[in-house]
C-alpha positions in Angstrom: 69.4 149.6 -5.7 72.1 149.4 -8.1 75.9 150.9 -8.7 77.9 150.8 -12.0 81.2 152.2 -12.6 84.4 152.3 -15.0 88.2 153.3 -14.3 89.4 152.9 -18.3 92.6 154.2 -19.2 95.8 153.5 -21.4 99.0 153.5 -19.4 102.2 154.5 -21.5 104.6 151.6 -22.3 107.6 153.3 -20.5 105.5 153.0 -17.4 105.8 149.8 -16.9 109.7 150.5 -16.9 109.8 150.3 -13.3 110.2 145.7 -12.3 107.6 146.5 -9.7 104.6 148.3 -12.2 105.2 144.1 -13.7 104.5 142.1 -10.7 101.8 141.2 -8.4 100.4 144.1 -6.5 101.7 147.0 -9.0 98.9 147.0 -10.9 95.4 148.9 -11.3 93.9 146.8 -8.2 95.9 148.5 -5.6 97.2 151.5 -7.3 93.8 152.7 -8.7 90.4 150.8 -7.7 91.3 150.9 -4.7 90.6 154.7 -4.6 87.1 153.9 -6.7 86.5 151.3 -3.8 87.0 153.8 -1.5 84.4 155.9 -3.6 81.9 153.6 -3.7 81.9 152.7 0.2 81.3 156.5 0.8 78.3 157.1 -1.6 76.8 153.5 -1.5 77.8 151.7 1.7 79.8 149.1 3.2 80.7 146.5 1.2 79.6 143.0 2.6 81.5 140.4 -0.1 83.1 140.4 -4.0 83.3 138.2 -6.9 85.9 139.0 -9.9 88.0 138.2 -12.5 91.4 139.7 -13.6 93.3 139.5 -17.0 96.8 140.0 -18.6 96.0 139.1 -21.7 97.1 142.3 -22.8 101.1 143.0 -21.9 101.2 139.2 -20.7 102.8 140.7 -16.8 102.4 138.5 -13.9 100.6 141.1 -13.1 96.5 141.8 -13.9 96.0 144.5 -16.8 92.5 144.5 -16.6 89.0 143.4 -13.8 86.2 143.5 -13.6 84.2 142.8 -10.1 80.3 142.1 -8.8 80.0 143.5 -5.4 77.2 143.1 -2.8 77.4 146.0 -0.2 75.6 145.0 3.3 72.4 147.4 2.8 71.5 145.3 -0.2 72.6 147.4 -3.2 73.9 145.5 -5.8 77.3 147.3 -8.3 79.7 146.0 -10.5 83.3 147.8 -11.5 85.4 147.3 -14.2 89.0 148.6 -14.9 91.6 148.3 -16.8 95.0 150.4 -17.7 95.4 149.5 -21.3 92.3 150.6 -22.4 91.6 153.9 -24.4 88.5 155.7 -23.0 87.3 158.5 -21.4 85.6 157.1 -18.5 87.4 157.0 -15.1 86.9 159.7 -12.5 90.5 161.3 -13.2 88.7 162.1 -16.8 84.9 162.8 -16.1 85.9 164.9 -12.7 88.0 167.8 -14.2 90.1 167.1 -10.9 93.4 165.3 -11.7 96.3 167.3 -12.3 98.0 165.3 -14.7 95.4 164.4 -17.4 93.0 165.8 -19.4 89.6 166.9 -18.6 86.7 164.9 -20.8 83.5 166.3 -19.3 80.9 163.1 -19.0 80.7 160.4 -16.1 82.3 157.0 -15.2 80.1 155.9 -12.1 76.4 155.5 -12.1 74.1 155.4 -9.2 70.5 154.0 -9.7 67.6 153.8 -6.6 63.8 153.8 -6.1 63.6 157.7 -6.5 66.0 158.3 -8.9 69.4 157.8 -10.8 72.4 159.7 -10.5 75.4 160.0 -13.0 79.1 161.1 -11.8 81.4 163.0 -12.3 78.7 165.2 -14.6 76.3 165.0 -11.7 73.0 164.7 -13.7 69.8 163.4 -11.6 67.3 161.7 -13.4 64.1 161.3 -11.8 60.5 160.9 -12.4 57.9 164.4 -12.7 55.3 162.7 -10.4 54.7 160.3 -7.9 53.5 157.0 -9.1 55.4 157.0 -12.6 57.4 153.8 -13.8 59.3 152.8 -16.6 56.8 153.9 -19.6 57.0 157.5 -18.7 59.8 159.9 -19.5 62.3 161.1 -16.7 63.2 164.9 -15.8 67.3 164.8 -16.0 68.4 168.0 -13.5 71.8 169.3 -13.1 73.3 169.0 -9.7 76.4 171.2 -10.4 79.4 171.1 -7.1 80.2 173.8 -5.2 83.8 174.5 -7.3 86.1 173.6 -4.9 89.3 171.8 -6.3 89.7 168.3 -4.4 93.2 168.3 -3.8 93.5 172.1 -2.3 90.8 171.1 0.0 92.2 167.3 1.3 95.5 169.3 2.1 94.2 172.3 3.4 91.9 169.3 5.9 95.4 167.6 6.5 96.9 170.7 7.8 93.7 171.7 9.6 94.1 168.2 11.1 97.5 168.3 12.4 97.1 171.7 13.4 94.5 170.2 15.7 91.8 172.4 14.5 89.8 169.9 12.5 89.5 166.4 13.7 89.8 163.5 11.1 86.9 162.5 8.3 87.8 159.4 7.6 89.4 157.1 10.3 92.1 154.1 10.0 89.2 152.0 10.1 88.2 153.1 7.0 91.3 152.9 5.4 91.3 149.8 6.5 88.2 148.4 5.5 88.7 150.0 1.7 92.1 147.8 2.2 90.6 144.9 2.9 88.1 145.3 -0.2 90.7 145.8 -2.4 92.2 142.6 -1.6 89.1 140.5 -1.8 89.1 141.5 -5.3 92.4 139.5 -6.2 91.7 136.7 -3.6 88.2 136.5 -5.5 89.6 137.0 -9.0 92.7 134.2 -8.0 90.9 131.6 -6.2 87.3 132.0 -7.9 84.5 132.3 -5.5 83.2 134.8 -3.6 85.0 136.7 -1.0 83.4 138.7 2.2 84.9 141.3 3.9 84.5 139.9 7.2 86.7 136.6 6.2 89.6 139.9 5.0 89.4 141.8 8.0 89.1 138.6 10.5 90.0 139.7 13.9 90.7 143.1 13.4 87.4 144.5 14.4 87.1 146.0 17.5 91.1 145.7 18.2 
């Protein structure tokens, strides 16, 4: 029914060193939602159209510091996203997940998934249900803990790239895919910049089926 998520995190000064981490297009759109974007499309669904808005209030860059975005995914779920790179928080999935080599684990989640049945939180992977049929909002929910199996993300997206070009596994994800979290990403900043909403079938245009 519903998808909430965060990606909060304070980038160092001497990052922005770099003229190209200050313009359009080197910010935490395309260098990090787009990976929660891609997230979202493969535990919610395919996103049919965004609304946003962006910020820069905060370094004053030509480039956005800070989003936050309302998305409508075709099956009818509704989710909104905020981000940010000059924020101080625990909440992004490079936190919560335990996963990223280069920062610090802080156990919790950043993404919450909410449906008829039930409510997941992730990274922490808690489930939050009701005991028995027929329950509603007055009655307390039963929060379970839906642990992962321990693998280590990145050991087992190289070991599947290898496998690939090895030609023993074929691909997960296709360029279509890649292509489609593209072309989500970018209807955030066209929504943000020319404020309306923006589909994903005006982005991708005629790709599909070429």
């Amino acid at each position: 029914m519903a998808v909430n998520g965060m990606t909060l995190f304070d980038k160092p000064d001497d990052y922005f060193g770099a003229e190209w981490r200050r313009q359009p297009g080197g910010g935490p759109l395309l260098i990090n939602l787009i990976h929660d974007i891609d997230s979202l499309r493969h535990l919610v669904g395919e996103i049919e159209s965004v609304r946003a808005f962006t910020s820069s209030a905060t370094r004053g860059f030509p480039v956005e510091d800070t989003a936050s975005v309302a998305i409508r995914f075709a099956n009818g779920v509704l989710g909104s996203f905020v981000i940010s790179d000059a924020a101080v928080s625990p909440w992004a999935w490079e936190y919560t997940s335990g996963q990223a080599l280069y920062h610090p684990s802080q156990p919790g989640a950043s993404l919450f998934i909410a449906g008829r049945a039930g409510a997941l939180s992730v990274s922490d992977l808690y489930l939050w249900r009701h005991a028995a049929p027929g329950q509603h909002w007055q009655h307390p929910l039963v929060r379970e803990h839906r642990p992962g199996d321990g693998s280590q993300t990145y050991v087992t997206q190289l070991e599947h790239f290898v496998a690939v070009i090895r030609r023993e596994a074929a691909p997960l994800v296709s360029a279509r895919d890649g292509l489609a979290t593209l072309a989500a990403t970018l209807a955030v900043e066209v929504a943000a910049r020319e404020d309306r909403t923006v589909t994903l079938a005006e982005m991708l245009g005629g790709t599909r089926g070429t």
